[in-house]
Each structure stands twice: as C-alpha cells, then as structure tokens.
C-alpha positions as CSV (number, residue, x, y, z in Angstrom):
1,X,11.3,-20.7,-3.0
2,X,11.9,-17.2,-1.6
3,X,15.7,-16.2,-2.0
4,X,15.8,-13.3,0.3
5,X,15.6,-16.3,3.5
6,X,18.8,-17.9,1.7
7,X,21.3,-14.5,2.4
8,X,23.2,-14.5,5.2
9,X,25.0,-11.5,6.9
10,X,28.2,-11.7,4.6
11,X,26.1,-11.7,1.6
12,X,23.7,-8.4,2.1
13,X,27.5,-6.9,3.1
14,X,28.9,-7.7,-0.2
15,X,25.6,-6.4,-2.1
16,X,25.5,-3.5,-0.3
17,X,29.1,-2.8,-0.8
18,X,28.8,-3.1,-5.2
19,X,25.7,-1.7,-4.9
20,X,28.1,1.7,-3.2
21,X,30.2,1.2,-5.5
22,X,28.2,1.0,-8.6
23,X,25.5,3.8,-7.5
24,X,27.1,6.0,-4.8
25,X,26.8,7.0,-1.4
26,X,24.3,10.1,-2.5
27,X,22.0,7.9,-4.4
28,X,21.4,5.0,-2.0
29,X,20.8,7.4,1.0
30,X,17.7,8.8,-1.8
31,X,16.5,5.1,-2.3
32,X,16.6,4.4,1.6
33,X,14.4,7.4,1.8
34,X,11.6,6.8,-0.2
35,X,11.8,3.5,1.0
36,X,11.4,4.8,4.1
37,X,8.6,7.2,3.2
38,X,7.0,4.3,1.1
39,X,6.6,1.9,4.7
40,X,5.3,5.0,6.4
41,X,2.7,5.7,4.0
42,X,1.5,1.9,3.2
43,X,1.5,2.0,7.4
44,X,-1.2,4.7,7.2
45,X,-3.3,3.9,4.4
46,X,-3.9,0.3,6.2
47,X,-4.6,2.4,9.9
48,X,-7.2,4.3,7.6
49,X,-8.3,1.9,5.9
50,X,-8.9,-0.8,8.8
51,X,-10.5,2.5,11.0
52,X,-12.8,3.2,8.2
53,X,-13.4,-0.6,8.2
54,X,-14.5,-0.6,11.9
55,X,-16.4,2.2,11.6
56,X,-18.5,0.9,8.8
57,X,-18.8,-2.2,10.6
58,X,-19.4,-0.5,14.0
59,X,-22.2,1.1,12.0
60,X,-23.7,-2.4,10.7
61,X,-24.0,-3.5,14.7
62,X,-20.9,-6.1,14.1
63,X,-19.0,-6.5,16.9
64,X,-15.2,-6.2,15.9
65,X,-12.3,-7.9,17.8
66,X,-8.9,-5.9,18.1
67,X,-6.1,-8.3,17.6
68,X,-4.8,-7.4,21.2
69,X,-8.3,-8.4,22.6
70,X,-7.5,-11.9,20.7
71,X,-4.2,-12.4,21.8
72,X,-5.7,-12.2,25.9
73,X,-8.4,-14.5,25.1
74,X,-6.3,-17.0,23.4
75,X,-3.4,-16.4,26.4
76,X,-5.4,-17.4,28.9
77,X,-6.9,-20.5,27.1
78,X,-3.5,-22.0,26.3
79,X,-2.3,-21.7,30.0
C-alpha cells in the first residue's frame, strides 16, 4: 500500500506548512534544490546509459525500437 496516493491537496499543504515551520524557509529552498539537481542528473545518466545501450546494440546488428516508433505502430493497430 503506497501512502503517498492517499494525500490529498489539504494534506501536502499542512506538511508543507510544519515542515516551514519546523526547518525554515532557507533550508527547504536547499532541499528543493538538490532535489532538483538529483532528477536532472538520474535524467542523464539513464539518456547515457540507454545511448550507450543502443550503441552497443547497434554494434551487435540488433535492430532497436524507440518507444515513439512503438507508440505509431501500436496507434494505428488499435484504430
């Protein structure tokens, strides 16, 4: 059971609004920053990591499917 998909609106307001209380503007702005920086860099060690995939497999003579190429084929099936 996840918890996180049983907050609602009035519930993320009223942890936000301890959490101010209890840690400070200053702070929270630095944790929403290097949360920030922490997406951006997961984002680009999966683009490297997924192009260094494809190469390898491009290498190997595997033929490799981009998702949007998937998403066409199946849109036109389903229709």
């Amino acid at each position: 059971m996840n918890i996180l998909n049983n907050l609602g609106t009035t519930e993320i307001v009223i942890i936000a609004f301890i959490l101010l209380v209890l840690f400070g503007q200053k702070k929270l702005m630095e944790w929403a920053k290097g949360l920030g920086e922490s997406g951006r860099e997961i984002k680009k060690v999966k683009k490297e990591f997924e192009s260094t995939l494809n190469d390898d497999l491009d290498i190997e003579g595997v033929k490799v499917v981009e998702k949007n190429e998937m998403k066409e084929e199946k849109g036109g099936e389903g229709k």
